[in-house]
N, C-alpha and C positions, 0 to 999 in steps of 0.2 A: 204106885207100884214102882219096882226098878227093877231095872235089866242090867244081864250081868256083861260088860264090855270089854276086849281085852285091850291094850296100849300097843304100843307100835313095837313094844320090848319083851310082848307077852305077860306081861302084868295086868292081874283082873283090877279096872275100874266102876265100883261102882256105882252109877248114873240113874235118873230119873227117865220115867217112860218121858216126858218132856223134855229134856237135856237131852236125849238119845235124839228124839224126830226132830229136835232143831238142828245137832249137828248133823242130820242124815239130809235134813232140807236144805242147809249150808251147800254141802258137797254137791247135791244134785242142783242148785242154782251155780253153783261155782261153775260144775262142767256146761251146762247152757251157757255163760256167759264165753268161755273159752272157743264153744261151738261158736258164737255169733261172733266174737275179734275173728275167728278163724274164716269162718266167711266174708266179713265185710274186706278182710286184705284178701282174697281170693278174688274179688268182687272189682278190686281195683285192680288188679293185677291183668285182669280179664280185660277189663277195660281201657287198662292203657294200650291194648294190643290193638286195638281196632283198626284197619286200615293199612296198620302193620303188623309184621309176628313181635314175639316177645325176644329178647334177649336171650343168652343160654345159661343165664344164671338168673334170671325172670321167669324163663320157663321151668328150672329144675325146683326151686320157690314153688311157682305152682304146684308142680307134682308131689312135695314135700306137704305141701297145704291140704292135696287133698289125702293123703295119709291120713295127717292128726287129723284130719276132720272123722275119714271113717273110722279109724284107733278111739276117737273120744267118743262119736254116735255109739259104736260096740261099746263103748264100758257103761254109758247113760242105760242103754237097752238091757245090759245084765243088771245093773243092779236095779230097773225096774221089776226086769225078772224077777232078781231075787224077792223083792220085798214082796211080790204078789204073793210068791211060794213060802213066805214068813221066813224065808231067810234073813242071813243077816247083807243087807247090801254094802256093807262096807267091806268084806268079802271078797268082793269084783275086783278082777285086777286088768288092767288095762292087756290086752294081746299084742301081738309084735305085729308087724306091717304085713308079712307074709302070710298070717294068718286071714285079715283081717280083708288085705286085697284078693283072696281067692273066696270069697264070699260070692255068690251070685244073686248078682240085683234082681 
């Protein structure tokens, strides 16, 4: 079967239901892998402070880091969203910082 896709120009591409879930599996491994660089420089950044504080541009790094981390977890968890609800998760578009930081944990 095939699904109807649009291009990043608004042009309909038409794709296999197999061509569709690999590139939709691409993207959602793509942003895990961004999530885990994103963490593991977090992870050192954390750890070079130990014993000491960070820098002021090691600290503002962190806070930068922990942004895209919650800006990337938000777009992962929409387009899980989406796909549960048969949307289309390509759809999902990443929210701005402001949004994303007044979220309550």
């Amino acid at each position: 079967s095939s699904v109807n896709v649009t291009t990043a120009t608004g042009r309909p591409l038409r794709a296999t239901r197999q061509l569709y879930n690999s590139l939709t599996n691409f993207r959602r491994r793509t942003l895990v892998e961004r999530i885990t660089r994103l963490v593991e420089e977090e992870h050192r950044l954390e750890g070079s402070r130990i014993g000491k504080g960070l820098s002021e541009g090691d600290a503002r790094r962190l806070r930068d880091l922990e942004v895209a981390l919650d800006q990337t977890w938000d777009l992962l968890r929409q387009r899980r969203a989406r796909r549960a609800a048969g949307m289309d998760p390509d759809a999902a578009e990443a929210r701005d910082p402001r949004t994303v930081e007044g979220y309550r944990q």
